[in-house]
N, C-alpha and C positions, 0 to 999 in steps of 0.2 A: 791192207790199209793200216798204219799205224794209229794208233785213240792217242791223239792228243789231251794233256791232261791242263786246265787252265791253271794258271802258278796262284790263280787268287785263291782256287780251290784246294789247292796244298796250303795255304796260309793261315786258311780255314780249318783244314784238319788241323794242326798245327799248334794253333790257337784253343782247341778242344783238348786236345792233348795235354797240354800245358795245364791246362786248367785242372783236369781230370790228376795229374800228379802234383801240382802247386797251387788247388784253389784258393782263391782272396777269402779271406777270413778277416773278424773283427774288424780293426782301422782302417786295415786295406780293402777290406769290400765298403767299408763306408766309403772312403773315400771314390771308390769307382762307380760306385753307386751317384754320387754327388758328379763325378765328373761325366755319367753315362746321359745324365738328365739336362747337365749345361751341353756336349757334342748336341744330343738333341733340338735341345731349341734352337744354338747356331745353323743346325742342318735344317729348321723348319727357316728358318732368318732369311739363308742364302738361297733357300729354292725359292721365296719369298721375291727376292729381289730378283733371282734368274727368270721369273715370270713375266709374262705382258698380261698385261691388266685385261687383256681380249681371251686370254687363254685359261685364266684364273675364271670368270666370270662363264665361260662354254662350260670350265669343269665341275663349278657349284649348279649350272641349270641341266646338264647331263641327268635328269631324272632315272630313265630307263638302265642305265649304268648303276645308278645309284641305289636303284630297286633290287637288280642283279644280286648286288653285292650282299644286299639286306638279305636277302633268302636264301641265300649262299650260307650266311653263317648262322641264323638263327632257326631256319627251314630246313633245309637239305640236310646240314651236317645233323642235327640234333636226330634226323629220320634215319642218317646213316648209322648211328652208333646205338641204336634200339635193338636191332639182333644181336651187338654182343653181349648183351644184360641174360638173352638166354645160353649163354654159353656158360651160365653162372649157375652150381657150385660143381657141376661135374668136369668142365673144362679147364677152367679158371678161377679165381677166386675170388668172393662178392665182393669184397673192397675196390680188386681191380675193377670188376664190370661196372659198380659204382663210379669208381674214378673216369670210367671213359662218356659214362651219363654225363658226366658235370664237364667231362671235355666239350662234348657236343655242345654246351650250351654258351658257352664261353663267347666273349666279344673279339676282335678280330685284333691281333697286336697293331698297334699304331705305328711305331719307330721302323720295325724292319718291311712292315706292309709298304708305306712308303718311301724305305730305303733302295729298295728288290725294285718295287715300279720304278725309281729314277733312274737306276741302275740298265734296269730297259729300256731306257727312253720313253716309257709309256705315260700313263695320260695321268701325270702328278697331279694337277689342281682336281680330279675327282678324286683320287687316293686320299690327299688329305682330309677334303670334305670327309666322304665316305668309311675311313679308319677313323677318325677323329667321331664322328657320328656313332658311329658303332660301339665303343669304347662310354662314350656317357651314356647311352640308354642300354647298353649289354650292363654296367652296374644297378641298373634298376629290372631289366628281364632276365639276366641270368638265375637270381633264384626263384622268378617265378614259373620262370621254363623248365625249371629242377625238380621243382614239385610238381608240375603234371609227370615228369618223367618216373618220378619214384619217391616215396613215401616219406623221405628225410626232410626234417624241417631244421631248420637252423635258429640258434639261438640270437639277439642280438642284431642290430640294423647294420646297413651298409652307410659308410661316408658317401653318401652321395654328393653333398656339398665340397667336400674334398675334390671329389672326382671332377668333376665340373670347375674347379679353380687349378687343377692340375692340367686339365686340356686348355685350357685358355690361354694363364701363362706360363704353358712350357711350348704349346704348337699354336694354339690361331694368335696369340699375339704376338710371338718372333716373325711370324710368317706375313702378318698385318704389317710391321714393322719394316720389313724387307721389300714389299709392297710398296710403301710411303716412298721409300728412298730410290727405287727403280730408277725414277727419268734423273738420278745424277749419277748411276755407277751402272745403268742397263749396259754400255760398249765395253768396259771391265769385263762383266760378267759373263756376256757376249763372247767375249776373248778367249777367259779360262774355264769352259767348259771341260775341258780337261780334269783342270783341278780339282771343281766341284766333283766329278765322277771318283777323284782318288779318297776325299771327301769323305764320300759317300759309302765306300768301302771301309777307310778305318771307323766310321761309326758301327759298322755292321763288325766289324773284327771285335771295338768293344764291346757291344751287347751278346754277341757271341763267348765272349772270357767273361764277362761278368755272370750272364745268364745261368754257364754251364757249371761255374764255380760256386755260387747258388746251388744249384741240383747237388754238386760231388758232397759242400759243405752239410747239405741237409740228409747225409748217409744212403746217399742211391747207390753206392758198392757197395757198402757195410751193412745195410737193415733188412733188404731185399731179397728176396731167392732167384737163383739165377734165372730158373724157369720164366718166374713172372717180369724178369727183363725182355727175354726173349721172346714172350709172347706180344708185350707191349709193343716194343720196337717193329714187329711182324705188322701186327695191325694198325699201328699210328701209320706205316709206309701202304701200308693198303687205305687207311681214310684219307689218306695225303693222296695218293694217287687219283682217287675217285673224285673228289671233291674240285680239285686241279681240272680233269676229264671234261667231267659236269662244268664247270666254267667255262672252256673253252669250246665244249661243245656249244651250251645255251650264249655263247658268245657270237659265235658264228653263226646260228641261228636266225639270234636279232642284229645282224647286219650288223654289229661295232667291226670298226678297225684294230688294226696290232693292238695303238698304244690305247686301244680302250679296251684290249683282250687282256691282255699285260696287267693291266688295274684291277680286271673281275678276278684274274687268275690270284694273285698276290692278296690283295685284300681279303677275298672271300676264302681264300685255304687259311688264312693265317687264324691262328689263337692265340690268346694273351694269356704271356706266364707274368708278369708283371703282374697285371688283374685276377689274374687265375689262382696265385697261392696268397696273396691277403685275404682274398674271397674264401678261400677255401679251410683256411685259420677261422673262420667266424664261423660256417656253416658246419662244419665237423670238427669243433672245437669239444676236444676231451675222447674224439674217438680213437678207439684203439689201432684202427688202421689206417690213420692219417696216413704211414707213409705210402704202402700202398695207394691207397686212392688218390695222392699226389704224382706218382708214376705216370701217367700217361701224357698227363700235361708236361712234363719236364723230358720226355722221352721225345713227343712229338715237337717240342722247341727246336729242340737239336736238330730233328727230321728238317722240320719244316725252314730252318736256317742253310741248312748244306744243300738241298733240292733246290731252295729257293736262289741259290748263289749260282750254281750250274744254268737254272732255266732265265735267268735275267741275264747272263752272257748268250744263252739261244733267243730270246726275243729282240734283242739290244741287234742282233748280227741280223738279223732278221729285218727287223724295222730300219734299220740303214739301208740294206740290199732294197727294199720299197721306196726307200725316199731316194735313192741315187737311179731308180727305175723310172720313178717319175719325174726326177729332175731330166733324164736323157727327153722322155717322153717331151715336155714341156719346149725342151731346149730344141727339138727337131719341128715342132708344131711355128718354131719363131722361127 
């Protein structure tokens, strides 16, 4: 049997690649920086108005979904990444095991959480709640979840008024927005389902170059030892996998469907390197092995970008094959 390889997924390496020998620096990373924040809120805009107001309003009351996801990222992961602290100093090196403590505790990225779910066709209006949720109280839990973890304290408060004016007007209110205007562009919209989806990939292609070009510029081939790439990258693909696992097993469990599988999956693997290295500027500010302990988080982005690209073409093929199962179903019943 030949492996098919998806061309999104070459575009994707592609894009890393790129990055990796011409990251955006200075004006140019401003500037995509500025333009990765407006893609965003347009892409919270249009799935805004791609929604029915019956579907928006199931994905905010979906609680047990919404619970999922919370324990997913601040429960589970934070318990998974506790044995590799003893893997510290014989195995590994404390900065590293450090750095994957502060992984654990991190809030769930926003932009590509709900990019990956729309991308699957799964259950967006809880994605956004729930990534968007997670994001303003992971800046007020993540460093108190650090300190039970380990002994580091940090200097210095967190924007959390920032935070909270950064969710609102870049995602719930484009999204509010797109909302309003539904009953005069919903048959458009309806239309190019298409479109949205191609959308939805070049957002993920910028945050992908912008992200990775970030990592290259802040000296992850230059400052690094190879070893502690190689180990990073080993275990972020093993947290990635388990945590993925654990979602869709406790998915199945409590009886959600695909696109409410798709949501726990995506939402609850994901970290935020966005929230994860200005947090981590303030908390280990002046330490010697900042870079190291920024390693894991910028290791697992990447991870968590290229796995997440592959598995939202497997749930997307997936939850079509169910919806054209039960359109026969329905269609022989009439």
């Amino acid at each position: 049997m030949r492996l098919k390889i998806d061309p999104f997924t070459l575009i994707l390496l592609g894009a890393i690649l790129i990055a990796s020998l011409w990251p955006a620096k200075g004006a140019l990373a401003t500037v995509l920086g500025q333009a990765s924040t407006l893609a965003v809120a347009i892409l919270f805009f249009l799935h805004g108005a791609a929604l029915s107001r019956q579907e928006v309003v199931a994905g905010a009351a979906h609680w047990r979904l919404h619970l999922l996801i919370v324990s997913l990222t601040f429960l589970v992961f934070p318990l998974l990444v506790v044995p590799v602290s003893a893997l510290a100093p014989r195995w590994i090196p404390e900065d590293l095991a450090l750095g994957f403590l502060y992984l654990g505790v991190l809030p769930s990225a926003v932009s590509s959480s709900i990019a990956f779910t729309a991308m699957a066709r799964g259950n967006v209006p809880a994605a956004v709640c729930s990534a968007a949720a997670s994001n303003v109280f992971g800046m007020m839990l993540t460093p108190f979840l650090l300190m039970l973890l380990v002994s580091t304290a940090g200097e210095g408060g967190f924007a959390v008024a920032d935070a909270l004016r950064d969710i609102i007007f870049q995602l719930l209110l484009p999204f509010a927005v797109g909302q309003l205007i539904r009953p005069w562009v919903a048959g458009f919209m309806d239309r190019n389902k298409t479109w949205l989806g191609r959308y939805d990939q070049g957002v993920i292609l910028l945050i992908v170059y912008s992200a990775f070009s970030t990592s290259v510029a802040s000296g992850l081939w230059q400052k690094l030892p190879i070893f502690a790439i190689i180990l990073a990258i080993l275990l972020c693909t093993l947290l990635l996998a388990l945590v993925m696992g654990i979602a869709s097993l406790a998915s199945s469990r409590a009886g959600f469907n695909l696109e409410d599988e798709a949501a726990a999956v995506f939402c609850g693997s994901k970290k935020s390197l966005a929230s994860g290295l200005p947090m981590a500027k303030v908390l280990f500010a002046g330490h010697p092995g900042f870079g190291m302990i920024v390693l894991p988080i910028m290791c697992y982005n990447q991870i968590q970008i290229i796995v997440g690209a592959i598995l939202a073409k497997h749930y997307r093929q997936r939850i079509e094959r169910a919806d054209h199962a039960a359109d026969v179903t329905q269609s022989q019943k009439s």
